[in-house]
GUVO-928628 format. One line per field, with one value per atom (N, C-alpha, C): residue in one letter; atom name; x, y, z negated. Coordinates in steps of 0.1 Angstrom, whole numbers. Atoms other than C-alpha are relative to their C-alpha. Layout:
<recs>
residuo <- (A, ...)
atomo <- (CA, ...)
X <- (X, ...)
Y <- (Y, ...)
Z <- (Z, ...)
</recs>
This chain:
<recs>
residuo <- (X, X, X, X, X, X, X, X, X, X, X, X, X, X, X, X, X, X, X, X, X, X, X, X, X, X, X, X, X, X, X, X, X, X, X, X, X, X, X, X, X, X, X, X, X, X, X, X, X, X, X, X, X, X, X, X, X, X, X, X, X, X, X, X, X, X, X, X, X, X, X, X, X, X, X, X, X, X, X, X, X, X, X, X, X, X, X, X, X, X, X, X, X, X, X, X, X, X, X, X, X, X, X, X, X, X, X, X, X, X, X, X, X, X, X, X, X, X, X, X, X, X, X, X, X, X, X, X, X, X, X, X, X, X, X, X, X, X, X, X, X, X, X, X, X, X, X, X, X, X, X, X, X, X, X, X, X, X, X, X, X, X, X, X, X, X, X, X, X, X, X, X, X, X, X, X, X, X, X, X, X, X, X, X, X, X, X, X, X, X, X, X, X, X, X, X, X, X, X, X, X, X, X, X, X, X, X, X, X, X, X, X, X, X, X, X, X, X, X, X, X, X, X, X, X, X, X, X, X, X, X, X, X, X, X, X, X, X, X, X, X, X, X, X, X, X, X, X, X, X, X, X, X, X, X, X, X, X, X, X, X, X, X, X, X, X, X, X, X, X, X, X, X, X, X, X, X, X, X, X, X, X, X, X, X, X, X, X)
atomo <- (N, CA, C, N, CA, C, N, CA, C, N, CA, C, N, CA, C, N, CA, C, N, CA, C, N, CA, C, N, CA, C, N, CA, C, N, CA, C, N, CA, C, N, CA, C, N, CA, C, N, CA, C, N, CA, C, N, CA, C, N, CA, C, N, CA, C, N, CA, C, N, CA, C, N, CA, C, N, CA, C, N, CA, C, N, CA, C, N, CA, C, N, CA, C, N, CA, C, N, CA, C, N, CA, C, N, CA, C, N, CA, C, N, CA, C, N, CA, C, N, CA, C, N, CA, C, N, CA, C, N, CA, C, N, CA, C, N, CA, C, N, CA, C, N, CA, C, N, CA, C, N, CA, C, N, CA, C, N, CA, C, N, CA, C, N, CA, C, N, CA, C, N, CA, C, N, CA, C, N, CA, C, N, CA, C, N, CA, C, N, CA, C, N, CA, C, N, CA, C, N, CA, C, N, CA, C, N, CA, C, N, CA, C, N, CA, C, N, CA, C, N, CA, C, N, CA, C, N, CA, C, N, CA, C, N, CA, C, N, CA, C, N, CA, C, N, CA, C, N, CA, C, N, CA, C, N, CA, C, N, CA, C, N, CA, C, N, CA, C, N, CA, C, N, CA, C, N, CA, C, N, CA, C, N, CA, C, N, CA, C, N, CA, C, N, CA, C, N, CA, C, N, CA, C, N, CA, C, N, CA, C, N, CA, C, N, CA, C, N, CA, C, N, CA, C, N, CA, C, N, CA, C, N, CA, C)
X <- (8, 0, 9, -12, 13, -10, 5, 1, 5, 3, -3, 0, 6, -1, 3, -2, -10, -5, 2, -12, -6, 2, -23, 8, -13, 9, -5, 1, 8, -5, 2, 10, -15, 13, -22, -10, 13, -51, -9, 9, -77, -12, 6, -102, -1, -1, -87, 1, 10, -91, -5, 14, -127, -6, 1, -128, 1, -1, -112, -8, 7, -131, -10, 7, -156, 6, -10, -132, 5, -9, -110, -10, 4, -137, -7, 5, -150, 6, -16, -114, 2, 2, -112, -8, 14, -148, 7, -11, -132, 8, -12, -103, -2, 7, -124, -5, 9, -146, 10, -10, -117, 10, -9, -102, 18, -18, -66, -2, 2, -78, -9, 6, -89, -6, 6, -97, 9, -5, -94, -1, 7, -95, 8, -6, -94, 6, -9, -63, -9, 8, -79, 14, -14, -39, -1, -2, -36, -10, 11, -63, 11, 1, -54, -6, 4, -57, 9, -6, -44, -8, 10, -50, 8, -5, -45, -8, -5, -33, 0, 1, -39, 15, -12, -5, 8, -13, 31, 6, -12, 47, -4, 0, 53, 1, 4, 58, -14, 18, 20, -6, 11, 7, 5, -4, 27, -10, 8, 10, -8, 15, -23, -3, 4, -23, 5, 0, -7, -11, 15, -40, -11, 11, -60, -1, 2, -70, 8, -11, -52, 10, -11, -23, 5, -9, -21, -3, 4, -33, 14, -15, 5, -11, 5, -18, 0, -6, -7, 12, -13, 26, -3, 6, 21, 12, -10, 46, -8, 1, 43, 8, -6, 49, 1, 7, 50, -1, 8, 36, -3, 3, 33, -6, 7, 13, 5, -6, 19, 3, -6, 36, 2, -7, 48, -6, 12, 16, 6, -2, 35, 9, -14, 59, -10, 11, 19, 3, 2, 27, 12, -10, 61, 7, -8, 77, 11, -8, 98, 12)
Y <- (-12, 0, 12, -14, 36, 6, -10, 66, 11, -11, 99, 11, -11, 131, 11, -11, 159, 12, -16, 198, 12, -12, 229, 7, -7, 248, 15, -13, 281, 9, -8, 294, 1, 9, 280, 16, -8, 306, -7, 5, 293, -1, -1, 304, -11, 7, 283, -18, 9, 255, -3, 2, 254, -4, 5, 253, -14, 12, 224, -14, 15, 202, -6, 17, 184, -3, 9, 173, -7, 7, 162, -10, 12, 143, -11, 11, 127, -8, 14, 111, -5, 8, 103, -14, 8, 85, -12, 13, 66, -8, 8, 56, -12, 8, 43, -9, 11, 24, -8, 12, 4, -3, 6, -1, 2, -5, 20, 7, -10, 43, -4, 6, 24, 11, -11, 53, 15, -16, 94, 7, -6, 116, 14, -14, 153, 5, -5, 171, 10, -8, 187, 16, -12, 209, 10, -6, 220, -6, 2, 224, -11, 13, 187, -11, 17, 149, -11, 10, 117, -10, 16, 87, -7, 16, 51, -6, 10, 33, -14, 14, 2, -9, 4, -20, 9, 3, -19, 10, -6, 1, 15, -13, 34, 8, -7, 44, -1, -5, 35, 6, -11, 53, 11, -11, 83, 5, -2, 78, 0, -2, 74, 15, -11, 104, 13, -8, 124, 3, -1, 120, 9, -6, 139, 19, -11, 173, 11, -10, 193, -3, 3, 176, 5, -8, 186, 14, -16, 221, 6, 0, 217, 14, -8, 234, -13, 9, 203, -8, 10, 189, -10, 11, 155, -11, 3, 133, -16, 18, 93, -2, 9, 68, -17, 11, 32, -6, 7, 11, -20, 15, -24, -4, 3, -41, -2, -1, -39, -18, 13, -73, -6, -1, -72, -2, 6, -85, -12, 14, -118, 7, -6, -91, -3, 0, -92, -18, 16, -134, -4, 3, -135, -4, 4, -152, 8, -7, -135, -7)
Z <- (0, 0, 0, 1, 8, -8, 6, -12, 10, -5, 6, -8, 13, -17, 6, -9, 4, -7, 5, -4, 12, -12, 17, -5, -1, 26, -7, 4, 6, 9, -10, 39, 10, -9, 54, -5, 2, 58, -1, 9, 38, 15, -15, 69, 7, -10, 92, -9, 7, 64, 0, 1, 60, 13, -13, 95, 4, -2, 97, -7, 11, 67, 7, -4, 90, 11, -6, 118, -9, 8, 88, -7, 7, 68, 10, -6, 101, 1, -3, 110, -12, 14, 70, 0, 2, 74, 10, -9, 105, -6, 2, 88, -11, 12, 56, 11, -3, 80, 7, -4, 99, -12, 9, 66, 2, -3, 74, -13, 17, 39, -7, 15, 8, -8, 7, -9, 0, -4, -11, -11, 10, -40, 4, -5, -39, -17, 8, -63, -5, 9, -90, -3, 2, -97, 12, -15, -61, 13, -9, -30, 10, -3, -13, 0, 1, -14, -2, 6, -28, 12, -11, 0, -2, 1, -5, 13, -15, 28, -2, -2, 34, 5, -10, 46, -7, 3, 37, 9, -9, 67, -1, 6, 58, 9, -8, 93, 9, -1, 103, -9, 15, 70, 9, -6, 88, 11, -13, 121, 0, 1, 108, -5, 10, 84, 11, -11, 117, 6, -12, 137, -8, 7, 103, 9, -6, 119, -6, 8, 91, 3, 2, 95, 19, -18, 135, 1, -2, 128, -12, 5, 104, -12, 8, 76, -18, 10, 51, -3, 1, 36, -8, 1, 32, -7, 5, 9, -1, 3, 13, -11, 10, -15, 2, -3, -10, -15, 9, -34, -6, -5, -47, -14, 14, -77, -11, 13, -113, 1, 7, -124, -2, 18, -158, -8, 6, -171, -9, 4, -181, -13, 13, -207, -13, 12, -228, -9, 4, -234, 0, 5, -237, -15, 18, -270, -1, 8, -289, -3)
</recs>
């Protein structure tokens, strides 16, 4: 799984923003329904998003999250993570 943790560039006119939020939530909606984005949450600190990618390769999380409309109108910096499941579960039943 990749993580996604995008921001809107300081620089971004807010304007041209707004504009973009339903292009951007259709291609989101798309991406939920072919199962390329497990889920989206919007950043409560800074005006953004947190998306969880489906798959391992961190250069298709790239090229998917390229295609989002903000991201080709270069009005979000966008910071991948990759990701993999907790565990360390087995540290709770370990003897001593």
């Amino acid at each position: 799984m990749i993580i996604a943790v995008a921001k809107i560039k300081p620089e971004a006119a807010m304007e041209s923003v707004y504009a973009l939020l339903p292009a951007e939530a259709k291609k989101v909606w798309e991406f939920h329904k072919n199962e390329s984005i497990r889920q989206i949450f919007l950043r409560k600190d800074v005006p953004g998003a947190v998306i969880l990618l489906e798959g391992n390769d961190i250069e298709q999380a790239k090229a998917t999250v390229a295609t989002l409309p903000m991201v080709e109108a270069n009005v979000l910096d966008v910071e991948f993570i990759p990701v993999a499941p907790y565990t360390n579960w087995e540290f709770l039943f370990a003897k001593e």
